[in-house]
C-alpha positions in Angstrom: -18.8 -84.7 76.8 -21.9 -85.3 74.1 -21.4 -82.4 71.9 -18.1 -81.0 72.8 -15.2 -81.1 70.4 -11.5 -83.1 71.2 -9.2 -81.5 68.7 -10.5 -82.5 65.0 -13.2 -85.0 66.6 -16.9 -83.6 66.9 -18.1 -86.0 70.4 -21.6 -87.4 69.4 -22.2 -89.9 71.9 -21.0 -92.1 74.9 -20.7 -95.6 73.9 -19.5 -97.5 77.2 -17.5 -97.4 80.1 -14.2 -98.9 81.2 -12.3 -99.5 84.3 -9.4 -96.4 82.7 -12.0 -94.3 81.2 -15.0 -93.7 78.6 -15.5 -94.1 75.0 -17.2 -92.4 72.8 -18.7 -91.8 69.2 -17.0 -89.1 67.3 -17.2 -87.4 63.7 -13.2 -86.8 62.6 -13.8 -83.4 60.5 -10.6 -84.0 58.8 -11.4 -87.2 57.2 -15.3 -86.8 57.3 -15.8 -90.3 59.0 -17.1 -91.9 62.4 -14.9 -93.0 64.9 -14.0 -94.4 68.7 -12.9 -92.2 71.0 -11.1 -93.3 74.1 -10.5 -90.9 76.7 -8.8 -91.6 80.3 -10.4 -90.3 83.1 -9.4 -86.7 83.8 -9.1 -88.3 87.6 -6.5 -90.4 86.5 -4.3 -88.0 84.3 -2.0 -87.9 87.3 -1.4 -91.3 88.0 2.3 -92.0 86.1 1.9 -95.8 85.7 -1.4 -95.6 84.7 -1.0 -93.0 82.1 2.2 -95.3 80.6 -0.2 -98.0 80.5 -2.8 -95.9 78.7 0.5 -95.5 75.9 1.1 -99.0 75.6 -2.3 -100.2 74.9 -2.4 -97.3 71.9 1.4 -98.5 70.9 0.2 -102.2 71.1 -2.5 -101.6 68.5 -0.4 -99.6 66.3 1.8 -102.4 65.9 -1.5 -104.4 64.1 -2.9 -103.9 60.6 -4.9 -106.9 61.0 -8.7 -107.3 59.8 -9.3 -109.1 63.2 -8.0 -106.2 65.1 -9.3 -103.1 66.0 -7.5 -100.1 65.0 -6.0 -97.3 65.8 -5.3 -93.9 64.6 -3.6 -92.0 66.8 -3.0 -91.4 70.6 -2.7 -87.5 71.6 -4.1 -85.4 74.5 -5.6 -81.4 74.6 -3.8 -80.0 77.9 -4.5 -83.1 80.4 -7.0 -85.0 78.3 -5.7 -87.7 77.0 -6.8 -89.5 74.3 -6.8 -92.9 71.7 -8.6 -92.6 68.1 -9.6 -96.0 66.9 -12.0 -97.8 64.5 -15.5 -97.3 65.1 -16.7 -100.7 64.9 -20.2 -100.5 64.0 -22.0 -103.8 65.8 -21.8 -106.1 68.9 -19.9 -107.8 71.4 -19.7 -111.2 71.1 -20.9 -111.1 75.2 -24.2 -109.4 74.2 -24.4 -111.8 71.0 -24.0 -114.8 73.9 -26.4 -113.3 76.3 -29.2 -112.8 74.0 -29.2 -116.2 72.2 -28.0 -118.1 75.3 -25.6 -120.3 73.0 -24.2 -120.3 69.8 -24.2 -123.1 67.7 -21.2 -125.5 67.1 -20.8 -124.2 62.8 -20.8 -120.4 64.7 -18.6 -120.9 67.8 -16.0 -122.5 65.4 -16.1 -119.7 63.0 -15.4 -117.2 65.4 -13.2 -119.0 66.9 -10.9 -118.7 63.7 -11.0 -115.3 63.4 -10.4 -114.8 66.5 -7.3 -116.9 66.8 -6.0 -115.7 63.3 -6.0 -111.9 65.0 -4.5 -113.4 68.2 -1.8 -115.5 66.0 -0.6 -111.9 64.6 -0.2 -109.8 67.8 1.4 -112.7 69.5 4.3 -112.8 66.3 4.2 -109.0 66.9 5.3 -109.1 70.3 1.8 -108.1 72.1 -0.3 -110.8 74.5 -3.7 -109.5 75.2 -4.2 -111.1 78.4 -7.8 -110.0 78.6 -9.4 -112.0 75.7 -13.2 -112.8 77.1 -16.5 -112.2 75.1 -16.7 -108.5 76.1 -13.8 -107.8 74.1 -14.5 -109.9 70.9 -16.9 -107.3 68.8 -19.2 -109.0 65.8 -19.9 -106.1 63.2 -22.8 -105.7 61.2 -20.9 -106.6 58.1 -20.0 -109.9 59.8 -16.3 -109.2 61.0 -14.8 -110.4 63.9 -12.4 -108.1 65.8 -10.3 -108.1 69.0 -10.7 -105.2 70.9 -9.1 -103.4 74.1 -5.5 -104.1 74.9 -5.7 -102.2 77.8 -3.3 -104.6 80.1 -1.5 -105.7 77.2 2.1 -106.7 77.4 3.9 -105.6 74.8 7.6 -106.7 74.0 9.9 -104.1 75.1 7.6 -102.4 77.2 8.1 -104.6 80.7 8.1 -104.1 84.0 4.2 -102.3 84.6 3.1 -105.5 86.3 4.6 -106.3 89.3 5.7 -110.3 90.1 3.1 -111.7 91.9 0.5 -109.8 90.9 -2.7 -110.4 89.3 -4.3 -108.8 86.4 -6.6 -109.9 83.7 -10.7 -110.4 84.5 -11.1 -113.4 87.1 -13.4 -115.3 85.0 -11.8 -115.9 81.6 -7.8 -115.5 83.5 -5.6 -118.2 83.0 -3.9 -120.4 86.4 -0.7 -118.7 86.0 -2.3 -115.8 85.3 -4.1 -115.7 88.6 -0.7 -116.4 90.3 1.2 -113.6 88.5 3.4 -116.0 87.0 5.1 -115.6 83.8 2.8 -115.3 81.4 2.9 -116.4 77.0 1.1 -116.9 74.4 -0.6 -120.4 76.6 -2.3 -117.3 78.5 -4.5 -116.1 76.0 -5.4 -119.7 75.0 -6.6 -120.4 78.2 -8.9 -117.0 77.9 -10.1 -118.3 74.7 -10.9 -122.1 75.8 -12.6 -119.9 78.8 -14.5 -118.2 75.4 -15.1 -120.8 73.5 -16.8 -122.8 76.0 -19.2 -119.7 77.2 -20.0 -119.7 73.6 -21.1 -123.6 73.3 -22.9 -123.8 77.1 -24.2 -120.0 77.0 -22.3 -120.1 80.4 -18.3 -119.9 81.6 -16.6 -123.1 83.1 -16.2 -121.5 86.6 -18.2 -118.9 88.8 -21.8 -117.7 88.3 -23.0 -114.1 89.2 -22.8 -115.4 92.6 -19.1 -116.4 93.2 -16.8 -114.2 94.4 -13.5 -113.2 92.8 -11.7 -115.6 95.1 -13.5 -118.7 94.5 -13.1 -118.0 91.0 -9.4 -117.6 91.1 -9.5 -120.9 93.0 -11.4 -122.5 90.6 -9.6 -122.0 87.6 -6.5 -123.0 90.2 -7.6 -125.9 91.6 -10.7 -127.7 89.6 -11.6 -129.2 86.4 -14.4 -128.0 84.5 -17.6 -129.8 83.4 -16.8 -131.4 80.1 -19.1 -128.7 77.9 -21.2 -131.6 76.8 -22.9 -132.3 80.0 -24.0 -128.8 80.5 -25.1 -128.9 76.6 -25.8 -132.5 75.6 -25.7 -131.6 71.6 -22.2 -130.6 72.0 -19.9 -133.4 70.4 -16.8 -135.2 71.6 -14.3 -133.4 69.6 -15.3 -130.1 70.7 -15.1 -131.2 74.4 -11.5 -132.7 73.4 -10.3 -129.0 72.0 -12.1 -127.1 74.8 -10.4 -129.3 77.6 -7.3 -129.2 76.1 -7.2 -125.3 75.6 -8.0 -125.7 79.3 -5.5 -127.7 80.6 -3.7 -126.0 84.1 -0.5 -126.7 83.1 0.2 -124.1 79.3 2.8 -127.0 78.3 -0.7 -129.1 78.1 -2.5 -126.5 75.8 -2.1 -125.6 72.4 1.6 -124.8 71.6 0.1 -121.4 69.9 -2.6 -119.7 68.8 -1.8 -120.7 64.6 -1.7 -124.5 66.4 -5.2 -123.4 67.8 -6.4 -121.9 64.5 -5.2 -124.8 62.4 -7.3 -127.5 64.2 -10.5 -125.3 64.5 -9.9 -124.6 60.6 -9.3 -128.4 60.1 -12.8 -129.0 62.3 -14.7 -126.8 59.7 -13.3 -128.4 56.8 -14.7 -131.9 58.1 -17.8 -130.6 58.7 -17.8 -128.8 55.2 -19.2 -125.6 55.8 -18.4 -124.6 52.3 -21.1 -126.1 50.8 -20.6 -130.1 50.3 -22.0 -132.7 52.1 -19.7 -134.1 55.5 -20.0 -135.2 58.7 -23.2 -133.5 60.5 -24.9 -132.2 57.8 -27.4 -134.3 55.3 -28.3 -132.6 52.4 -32.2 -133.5 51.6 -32.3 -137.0 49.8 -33.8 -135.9 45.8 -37.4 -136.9 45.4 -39.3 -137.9 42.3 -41.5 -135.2 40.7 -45.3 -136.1 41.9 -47.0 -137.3 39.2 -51.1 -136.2 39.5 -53.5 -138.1 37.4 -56.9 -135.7 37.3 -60.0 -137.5 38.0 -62.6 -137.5 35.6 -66.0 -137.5 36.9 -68.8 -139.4 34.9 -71.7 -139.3 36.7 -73.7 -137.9 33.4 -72.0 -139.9 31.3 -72.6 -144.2 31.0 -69.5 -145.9 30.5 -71.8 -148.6 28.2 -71.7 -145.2 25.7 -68.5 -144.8 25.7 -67.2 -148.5 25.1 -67.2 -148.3 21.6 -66.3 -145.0 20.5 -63.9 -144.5 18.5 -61.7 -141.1 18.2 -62.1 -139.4 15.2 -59.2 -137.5 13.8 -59.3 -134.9 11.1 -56.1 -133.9 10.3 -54.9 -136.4 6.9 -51.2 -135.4 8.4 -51.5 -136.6 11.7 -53.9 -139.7 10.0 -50.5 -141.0 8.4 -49.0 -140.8 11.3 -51.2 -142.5 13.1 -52.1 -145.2 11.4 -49.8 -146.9 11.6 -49.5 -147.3 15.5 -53.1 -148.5 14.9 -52.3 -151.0 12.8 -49.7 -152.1 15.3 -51.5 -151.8 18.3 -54.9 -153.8 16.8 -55.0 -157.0 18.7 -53.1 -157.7 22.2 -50.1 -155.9 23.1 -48.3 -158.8 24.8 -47.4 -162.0 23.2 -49.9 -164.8 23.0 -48.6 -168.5 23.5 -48.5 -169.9 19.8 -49.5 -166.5 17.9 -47.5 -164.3 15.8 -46.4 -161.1 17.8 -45.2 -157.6 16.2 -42.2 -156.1 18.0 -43.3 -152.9 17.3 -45.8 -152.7 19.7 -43.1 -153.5 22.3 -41.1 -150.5 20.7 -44.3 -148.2 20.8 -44.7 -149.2 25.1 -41.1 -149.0 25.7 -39.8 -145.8 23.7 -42.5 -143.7 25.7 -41.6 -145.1 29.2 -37.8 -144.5 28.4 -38.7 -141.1 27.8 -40.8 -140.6 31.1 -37.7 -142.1 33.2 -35.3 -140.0 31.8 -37.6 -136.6 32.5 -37.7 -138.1 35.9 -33.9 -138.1 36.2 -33.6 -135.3 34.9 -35.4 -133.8 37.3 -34.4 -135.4 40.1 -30.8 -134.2 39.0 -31.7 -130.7 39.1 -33.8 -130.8 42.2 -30.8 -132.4 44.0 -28.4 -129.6 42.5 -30.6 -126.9 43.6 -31.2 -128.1 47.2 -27.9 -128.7 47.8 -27.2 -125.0 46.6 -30.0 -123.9 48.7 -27.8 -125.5 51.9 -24.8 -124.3 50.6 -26.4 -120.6 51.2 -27.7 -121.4 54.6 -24.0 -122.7 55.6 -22.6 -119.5 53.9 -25.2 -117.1 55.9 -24.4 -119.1 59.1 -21.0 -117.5 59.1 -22.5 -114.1 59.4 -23.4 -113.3 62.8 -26.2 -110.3 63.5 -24.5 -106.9 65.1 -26.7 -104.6 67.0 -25.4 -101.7 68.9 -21.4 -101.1 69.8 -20.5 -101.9 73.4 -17.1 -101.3 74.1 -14.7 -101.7 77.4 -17.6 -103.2 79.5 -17.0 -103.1 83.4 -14.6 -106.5 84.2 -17.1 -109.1 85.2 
């Protein structure tokens, strides 16, 4: 379909691939901007319950005006193409993002994590569970957004009865027990998918199945056993993440989070402990401030015989700076420290002390500021470590 037109929308290129259809990067000549287009396979046009399902996803996304949320502009179709305008989101799945770092760290998992539940807290108090949340369908963009994308088996309130009882839908390795059963499903559902997430993002790898497994002993998996604790497949990975993670995993949804804001709240309490805007906490040390080096130059005399300089005296020019001076020569004639049974001048203490007050408070000083900028410095880091780098858009990636 590269170059072809779909109504107002000028088809530049093909972007990815999905189980329903393709999508595809399009100019909208109406509104002079780039967009997604998703279009159903012409294949599948016929197929009733597939073509309702195609409606729902576009009436699901509708609902949202969420920054953590793709969104979308329209759904329409030209004769027996059908179609759904969204967002172009300029950047990369958070699968990609996994599978070329191997793991995130802890301070980037979290952060995600939070936008990611803040999207998911809306659609679920709009009616809509996404039951297919896995990395593929978390997009990073390159102006450091996090969005939820593809609600393609979404169930939306007031649109029931698509799924069948006792059937399964969702992608085996992020689907949640009762999910696998085709059980009633809630919001517990797409916790489960995001524990499944979150823990992918920590280990670089998902709690059950490798490319290996098959479909069923996945399914049985997330039925049957418990998963490593994320901390013995990545030993830098605390406690308290393996407490959220296990819990978010937990077979029975009464055991998990009692929502998505419940979810959000203790990841957003996490980051607050570990101070990510900018003061010192709890696995972060700030450099300790160091004294300002001091170098004394060294003076080489190898021309010059000490014997001819023992008695010189510095001569002075200036009758200004004489009057000034004399006086501290006066003082300092004689030793500068008190001899038993002699007269002493304080004055000389005063002319020792008064210049090594001054040096101490420079020091300070500067130890003040070189704290203040270092700790600045960090505060930057932590800032730049919530944006996460966005390459090219994948979208609606083949279930795994």
């Amino acid at each position: 379909m590269q170059g072809t037109r779909i109504a107002n929308y000028q088809v530049l290129e093909k972007l990815g691939e999905g189980g329903m259809g393709s999508v595809y990067l399009a100019h909208d000549l109406s509104l002079e901007r780039r967009v997604a287009i998703k279009v159903i396979s012409p294949e599948l046009a016929h197929n009733s319950q597939l073509m309702q399902r195609f409606r729902i996803e576009a009436i699901a996304q509708a609902r949202f005006n969420h920054s953590n949320i793709v969104t979308i502009h329209s759904f329409d179709h030209v004769d027996e193409l059908y179609y759904i305008v969204m967002e172009y989101v300029d950047g990369s799945t958070l699968k990609s993002i996994i599978s070329e770092k191997g793991q995130l760290s802890i301070p980037q998992s979290l952060m995600i994590l939070s936008h990611i539940l803040s999207g998911l807290a809306y659609a679920h108090c709009k009616g809509v569970l996404h039951r297919d949340i896995k990395p593929a369908n978390i997009f990073i963009t390159t102006d450091n957004s996090v969005k939820i994308g593809d609600f393609g088996i979404a169930k939306v309130e007031g649109f029931d009865g698509l799924t069948r009882v006792g059937s399964a839908i969702g992608t085996p390795l992020y689907s949640s027990p009762e999910q696998i059963r085709g059980g009633k499903m809630g919001p517990g559902t797409d916790i489960y998918s995001i524990g499944v997430t979150f823990y992918e993002m920590v280990t670089g790898i998902p709690p059950f199945g490798t490319s290996k497994s098959s479909n069923f002993e996945i399914q049985q998996a997330h039925l049957e056993k418990i998963p490593r604790k994320p901390s013995t497949v990545n030993t830098s990975i605390p406690a308290y993440i393996d407490t959220i993670i296990m819990k978010s995993l937990a077979k029975n949804p009464d055991d998990r989070f009692k929502s998505a804001t419940d979810f959000k709240n203790e990841i957003d309490s996490l980051l607050q402990r570990e101070n990510l805007s900018g003061t010192p906490g709890r696995g972060i040390v700030l450099p300790q401030p160091k004294l300002p080096k001091i170098s004394i130059p060294r003076i080489k005399l190898s021309d010059v015989k000490l014997s001819n300089l023992k008695n010189k005296k510095i001569q002075v020019n200036n009758p200004g700076l004489q009057r000034i001076l004399k006086p501290i020569q006066d003082v300092l004639k004689g030793p500068l420290l008190p001899q038993p049974g002699q007269p002493y001048d304080r004055r000389k203490l005063l002319i020792i002390l008064i210049p090594l007050l001054i040096l101490i408070l420079i020091a300070i000083a500067y130890s003040e500021d070189h704290y203040t900028s270092e700790k600045n410095k960090l505060f930057k880091i932590q800032v730049a470590n919530k944006q996460y780098i966005g390459a090219h858009f994948i979208t609606n990636e083949k279930e795994e």
